[in-house]
SETOR-908275 format. One record per residue: y, x, z of N, C-alpha, C in turn; residue in one letter. Coordinates in steps of 0.05 Angstrom, whole numbers, padded with zeros to 5 digits, always signed. Example, Ala and Ser with C-alpha at 12.3 -4.5 7.8 and 13.67 -1.06 7.14 Angstrom:
<pts>
-00114+00264+00156-00090+00246+00156-00066+00264+00156a -00045+00257+00142-00021+00273+00143+00001+00258+00157s 
</pts>
This chain:
<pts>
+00611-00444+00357+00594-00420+00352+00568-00424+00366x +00539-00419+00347+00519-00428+00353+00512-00392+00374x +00509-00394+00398+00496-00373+00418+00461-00369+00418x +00458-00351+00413+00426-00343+00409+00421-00318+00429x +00397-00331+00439+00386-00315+00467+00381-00287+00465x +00370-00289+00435+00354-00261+00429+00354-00260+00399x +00352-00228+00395+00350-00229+00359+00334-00252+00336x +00307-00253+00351+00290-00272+00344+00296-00292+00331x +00320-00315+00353+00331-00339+00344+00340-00337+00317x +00351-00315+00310+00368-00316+00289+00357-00317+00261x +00332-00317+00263+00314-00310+00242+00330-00292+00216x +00331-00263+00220+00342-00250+00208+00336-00224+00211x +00315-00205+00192+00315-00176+00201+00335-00156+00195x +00359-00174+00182+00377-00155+00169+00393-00131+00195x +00398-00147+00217+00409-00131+00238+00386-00099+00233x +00363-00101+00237+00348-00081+00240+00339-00056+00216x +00361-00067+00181+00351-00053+00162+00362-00031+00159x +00363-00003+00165+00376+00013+00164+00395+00016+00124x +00426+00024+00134+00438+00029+00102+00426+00038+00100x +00408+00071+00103+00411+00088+00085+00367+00091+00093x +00368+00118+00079+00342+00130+00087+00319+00116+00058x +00293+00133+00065+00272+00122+00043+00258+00102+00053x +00228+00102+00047+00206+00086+00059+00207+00095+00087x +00202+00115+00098+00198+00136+00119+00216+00119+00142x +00241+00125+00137+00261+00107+00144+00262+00082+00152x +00259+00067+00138+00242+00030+00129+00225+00029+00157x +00207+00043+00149+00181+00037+00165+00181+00047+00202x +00202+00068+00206+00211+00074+00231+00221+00049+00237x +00237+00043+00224+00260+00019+00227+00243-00010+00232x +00227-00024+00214+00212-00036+00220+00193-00038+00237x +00183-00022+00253+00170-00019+00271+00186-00027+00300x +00208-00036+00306+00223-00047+00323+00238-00073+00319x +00226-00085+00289+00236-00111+00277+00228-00127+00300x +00256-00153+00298+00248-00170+00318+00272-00197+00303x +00268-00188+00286+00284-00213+00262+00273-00246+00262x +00254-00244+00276+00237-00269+00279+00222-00273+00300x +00210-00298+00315+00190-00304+00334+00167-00286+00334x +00157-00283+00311+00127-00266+00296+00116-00251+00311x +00141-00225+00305+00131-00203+00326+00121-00199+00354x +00121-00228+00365+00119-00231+00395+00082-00228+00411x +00076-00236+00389+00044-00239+00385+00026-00219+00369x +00046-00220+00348+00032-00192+00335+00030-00163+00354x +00010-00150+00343-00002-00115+00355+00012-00099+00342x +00036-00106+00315+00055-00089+00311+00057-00092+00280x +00085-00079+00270+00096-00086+00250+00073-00075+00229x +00068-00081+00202+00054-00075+00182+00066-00068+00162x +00079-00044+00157+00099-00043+00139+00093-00041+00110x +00102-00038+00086+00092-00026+00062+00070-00002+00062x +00059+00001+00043+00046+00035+00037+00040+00039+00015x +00047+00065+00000+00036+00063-00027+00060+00094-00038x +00067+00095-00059+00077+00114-00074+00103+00107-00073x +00121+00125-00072+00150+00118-00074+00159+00116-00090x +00152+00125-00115+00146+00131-00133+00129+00110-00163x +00125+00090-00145+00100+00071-00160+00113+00063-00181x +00106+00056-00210+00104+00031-00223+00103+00003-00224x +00084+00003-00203+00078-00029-00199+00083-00035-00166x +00095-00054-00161+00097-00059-00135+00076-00086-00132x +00054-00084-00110+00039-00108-00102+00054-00124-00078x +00053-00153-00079+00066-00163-00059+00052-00187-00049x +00036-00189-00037+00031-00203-00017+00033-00220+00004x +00018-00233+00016+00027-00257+00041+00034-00242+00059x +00016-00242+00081+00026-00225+00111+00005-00205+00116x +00003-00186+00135-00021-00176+00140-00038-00192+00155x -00068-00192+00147-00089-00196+00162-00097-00194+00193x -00126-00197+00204-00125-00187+00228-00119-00163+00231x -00143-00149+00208-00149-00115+00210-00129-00104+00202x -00115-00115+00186-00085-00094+00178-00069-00098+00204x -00079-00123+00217-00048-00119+00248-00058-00098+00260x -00087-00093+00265-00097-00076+00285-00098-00053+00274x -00089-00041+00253-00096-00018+00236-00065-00007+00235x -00043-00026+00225-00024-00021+00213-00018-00016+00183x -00035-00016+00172-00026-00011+00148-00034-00034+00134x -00029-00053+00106-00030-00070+00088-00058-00066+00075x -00067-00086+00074-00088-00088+00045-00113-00073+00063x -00125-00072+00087-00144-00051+00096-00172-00069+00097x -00158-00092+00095-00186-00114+00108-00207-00121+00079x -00218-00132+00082-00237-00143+00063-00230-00147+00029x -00198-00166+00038-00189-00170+00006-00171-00148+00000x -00160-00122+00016-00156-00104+00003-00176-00092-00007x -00202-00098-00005-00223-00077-00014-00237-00087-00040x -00229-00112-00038-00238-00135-00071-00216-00120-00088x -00184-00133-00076-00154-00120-00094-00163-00092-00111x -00172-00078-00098-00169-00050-00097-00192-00045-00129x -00212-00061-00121-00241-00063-00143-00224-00072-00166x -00215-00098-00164-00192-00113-00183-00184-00101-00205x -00161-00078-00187-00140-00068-00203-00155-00043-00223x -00173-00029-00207-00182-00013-00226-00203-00021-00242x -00217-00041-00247-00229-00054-00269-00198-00058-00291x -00175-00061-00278-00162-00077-00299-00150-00058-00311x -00155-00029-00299-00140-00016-00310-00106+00002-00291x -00107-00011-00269-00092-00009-00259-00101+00015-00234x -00092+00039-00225-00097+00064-00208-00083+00056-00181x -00102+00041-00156-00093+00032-00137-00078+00050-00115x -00085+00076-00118-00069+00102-00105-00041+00097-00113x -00026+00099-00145-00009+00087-00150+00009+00079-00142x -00006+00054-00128+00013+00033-00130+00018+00034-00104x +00042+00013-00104+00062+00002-00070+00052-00019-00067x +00040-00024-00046+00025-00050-00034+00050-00061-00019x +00052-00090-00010+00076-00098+00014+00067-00122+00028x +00078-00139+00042+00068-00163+00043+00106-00177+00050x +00098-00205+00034+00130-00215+00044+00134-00218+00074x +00117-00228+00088+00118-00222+00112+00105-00199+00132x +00122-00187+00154+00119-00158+00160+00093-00161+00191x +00089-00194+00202+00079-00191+00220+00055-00215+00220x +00035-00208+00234+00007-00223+00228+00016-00257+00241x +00015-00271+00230+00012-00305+00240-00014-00310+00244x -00017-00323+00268-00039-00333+00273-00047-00361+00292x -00059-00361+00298-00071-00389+00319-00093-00375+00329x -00097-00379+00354-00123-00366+00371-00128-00393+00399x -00155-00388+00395-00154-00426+00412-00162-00407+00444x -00169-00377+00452-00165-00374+00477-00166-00341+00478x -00168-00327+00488-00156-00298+00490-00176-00286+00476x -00202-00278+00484-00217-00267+00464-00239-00279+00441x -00227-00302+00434-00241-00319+00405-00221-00305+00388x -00231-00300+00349-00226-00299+00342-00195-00308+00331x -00175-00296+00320-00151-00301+00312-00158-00311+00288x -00140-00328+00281-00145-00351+00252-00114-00354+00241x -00117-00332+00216-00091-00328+00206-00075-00361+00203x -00054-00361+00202-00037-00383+00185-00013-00373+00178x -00005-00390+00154+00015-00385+00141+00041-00386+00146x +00055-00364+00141+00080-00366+00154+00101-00391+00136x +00121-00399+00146+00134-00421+00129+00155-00398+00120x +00174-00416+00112+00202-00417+00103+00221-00398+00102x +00225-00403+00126+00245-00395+00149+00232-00369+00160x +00210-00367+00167+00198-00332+00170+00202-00322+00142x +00187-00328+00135+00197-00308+00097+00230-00302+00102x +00247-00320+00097+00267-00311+00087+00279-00296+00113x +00265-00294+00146+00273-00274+00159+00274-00250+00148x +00236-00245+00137+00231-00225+00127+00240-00211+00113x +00256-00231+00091+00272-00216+00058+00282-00191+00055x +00302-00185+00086+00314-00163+00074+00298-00143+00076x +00278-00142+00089+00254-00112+00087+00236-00114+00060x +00231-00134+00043+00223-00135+00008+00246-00123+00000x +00276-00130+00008+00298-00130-00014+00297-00092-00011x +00300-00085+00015+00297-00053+00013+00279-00038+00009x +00257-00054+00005+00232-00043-00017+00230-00036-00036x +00243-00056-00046+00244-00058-00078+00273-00039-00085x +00296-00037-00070+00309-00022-00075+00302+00006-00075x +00289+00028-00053+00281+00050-00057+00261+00053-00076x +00229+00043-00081+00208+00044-00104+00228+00031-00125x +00242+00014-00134+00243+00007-00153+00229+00006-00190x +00212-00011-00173+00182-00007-00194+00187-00023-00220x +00178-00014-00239+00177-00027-00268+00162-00061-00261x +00149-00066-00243+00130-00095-00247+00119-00097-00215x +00125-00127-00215+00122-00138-00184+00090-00147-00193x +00071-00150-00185+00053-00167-00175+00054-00191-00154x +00053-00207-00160+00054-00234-00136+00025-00244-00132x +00013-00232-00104-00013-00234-00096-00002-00269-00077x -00014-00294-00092-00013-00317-00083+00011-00332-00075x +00006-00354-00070+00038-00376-00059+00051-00363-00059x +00052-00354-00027+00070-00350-00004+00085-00324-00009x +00079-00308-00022+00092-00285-00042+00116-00293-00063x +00100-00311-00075+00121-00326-00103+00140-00342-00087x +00131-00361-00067+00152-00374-00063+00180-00351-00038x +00170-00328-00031+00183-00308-00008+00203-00307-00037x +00193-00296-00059+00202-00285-00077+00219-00304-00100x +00220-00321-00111+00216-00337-00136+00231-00365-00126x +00226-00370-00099+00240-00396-00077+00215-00417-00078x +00221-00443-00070+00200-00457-00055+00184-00472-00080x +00199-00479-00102+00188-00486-00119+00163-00481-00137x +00166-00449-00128+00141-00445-00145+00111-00442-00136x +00098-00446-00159+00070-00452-00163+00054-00429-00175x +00031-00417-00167+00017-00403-00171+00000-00410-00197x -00011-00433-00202-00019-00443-00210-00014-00440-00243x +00010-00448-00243+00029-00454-00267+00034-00433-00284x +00035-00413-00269+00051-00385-00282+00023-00363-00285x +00009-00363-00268-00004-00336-00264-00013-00328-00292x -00016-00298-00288-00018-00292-00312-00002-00289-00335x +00026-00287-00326+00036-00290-00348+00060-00265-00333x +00082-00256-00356+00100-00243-00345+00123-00255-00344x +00136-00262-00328+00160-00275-00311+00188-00248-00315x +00211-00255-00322+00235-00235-00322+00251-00254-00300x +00259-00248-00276+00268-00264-00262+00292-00239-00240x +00308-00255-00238+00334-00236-00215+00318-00244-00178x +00311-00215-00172+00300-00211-00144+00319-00201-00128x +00331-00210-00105+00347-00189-00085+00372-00182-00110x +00385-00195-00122+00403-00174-00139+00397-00159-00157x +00364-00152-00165+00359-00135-00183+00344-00152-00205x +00350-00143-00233+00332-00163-00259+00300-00142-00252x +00282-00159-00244+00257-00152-00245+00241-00165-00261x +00214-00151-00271+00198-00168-00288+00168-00176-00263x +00150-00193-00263+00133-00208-00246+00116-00218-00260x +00087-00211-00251+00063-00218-00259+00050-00234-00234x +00046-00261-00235+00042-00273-00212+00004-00278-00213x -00007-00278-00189-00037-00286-00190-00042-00291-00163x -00065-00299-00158-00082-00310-00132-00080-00281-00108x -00079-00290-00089-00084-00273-00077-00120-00266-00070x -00124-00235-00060-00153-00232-00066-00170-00246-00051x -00143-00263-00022-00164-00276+00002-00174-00298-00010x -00155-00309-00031-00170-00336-00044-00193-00333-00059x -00202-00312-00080-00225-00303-00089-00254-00300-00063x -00243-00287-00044-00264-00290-00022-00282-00316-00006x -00259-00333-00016-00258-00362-00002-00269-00379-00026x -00273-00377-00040-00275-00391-00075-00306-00397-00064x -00312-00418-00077-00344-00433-00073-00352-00422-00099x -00333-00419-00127-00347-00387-00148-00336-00367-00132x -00349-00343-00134-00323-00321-00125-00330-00308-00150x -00354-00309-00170-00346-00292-00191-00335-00301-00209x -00330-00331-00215-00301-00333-00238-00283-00325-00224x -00278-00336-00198-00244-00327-00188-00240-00302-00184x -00260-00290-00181-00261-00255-00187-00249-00249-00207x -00271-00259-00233-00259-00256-00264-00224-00264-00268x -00226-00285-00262-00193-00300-00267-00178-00269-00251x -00181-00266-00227-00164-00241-00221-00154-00216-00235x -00185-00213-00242-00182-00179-00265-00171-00186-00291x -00176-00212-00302-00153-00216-00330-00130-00214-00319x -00121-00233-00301-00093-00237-00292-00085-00194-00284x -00092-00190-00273-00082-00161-00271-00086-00142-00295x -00111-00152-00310-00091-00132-00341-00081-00146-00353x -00063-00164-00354-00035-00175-00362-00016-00161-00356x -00020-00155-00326+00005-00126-00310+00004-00105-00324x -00026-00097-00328-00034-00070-00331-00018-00060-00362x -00020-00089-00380-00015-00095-00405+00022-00075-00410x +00033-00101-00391+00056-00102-00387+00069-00066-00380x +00049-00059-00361+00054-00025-00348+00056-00011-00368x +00042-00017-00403+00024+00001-00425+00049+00006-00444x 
</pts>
């Protein structure tokens, strides 16, 4: 029997998901996650936000700087592109349930007060993370996932997949136990980062009224 020092090792937030309760619930609960290394550095958990109620669920990488320091998802820059996005496409961003597969900010910082420089969480953090998506998606249980980039599709979909390949299109695929339908696309930090940002802009707002399509 493998002995683990602390929750952390175990890479698992399931100890911390409460049976029962709503979002409300979730997000008390999460706010003491320690299912992984993550939280050790992070300024605090970033839980979902959005309608309980939603249609569409958005799902995302991790939170940003400003969402660590804020708490809430989607607050920084490319929630404010996302947000332009969806309602060009048609899509009412009040609406919707924002999330990210992972619940705590990754980063690299080269000394205490230089800027933090996100990085990507692997593998093995995602699938800590899972069971707080899997009880996401169980209370909203939304008509249509959005997959904002990679690290979303592969949290979601497993390691194989490619953004690339699929986006834009609607996906019927089994999530957590449940038959869900999935509209996969870029996430909005990659449009920011784009040497075009107004095609990869454009490519975004088609790709989301494909969702919007899908919602109709």
């Amino acid at each position: 029997m493998v002995r683990t020092s602390a929750p952390e090792d175990a890479y698992t937030a399931e100890p911390f998901v409460p049976g029962r309760g709503g979002l409300a619930a979730l997000r008390r609960a999460a706010a003491d996650c320690r299912g992984c290394p993550l939280h050790r550095d992070a300024t605090q958990t970033v839980f979902g936000d959005g309608n309980e109620n939603a249609r569409v669920m958005l799902v995302g990488e991790q939170p940003g700087d400003q969402e660590d320091r804020q708490g809430k998802p989607f607050v920084g820059p490319a929630g404010k592109l996302l947000d332009r996005a969806l309602e060009e496409a048609g899509i009412d961003p009040s609406a919707a349930y924002v999330t990210n597969a992972v619940k705590h900010f990754k980063f690299t910082q080269a000394e205490p007060r230089k800027r933090r420089i996100h990085k990507a969480p692997n593998l093995r953090e995602m699938t800590a993370c899972g069971p707080w998506l899997a009880a996401e998606l169980a209370v909203v249980e939304p008509e249509l996932i959005v997959v904002l980039g990679a690290t979303a599709g592969k949290a979601l979909l497993g390691s194989s997949f490619r953004v690339t390949q699929v986006r834009g299109t609607v996906l019927e695929e089994e999530i957590h136990g449940r038959p869900e339908r999935l509209v996969p696309t870029v996430h909005p930090s990659s449009v920011l980062r784009s040497d075009d940002r107004e095609a990869a802009y454009r490519g975004l707002v088609s790709d989301l009224k494909v969702a919007a399509d899908a919602l109709s």
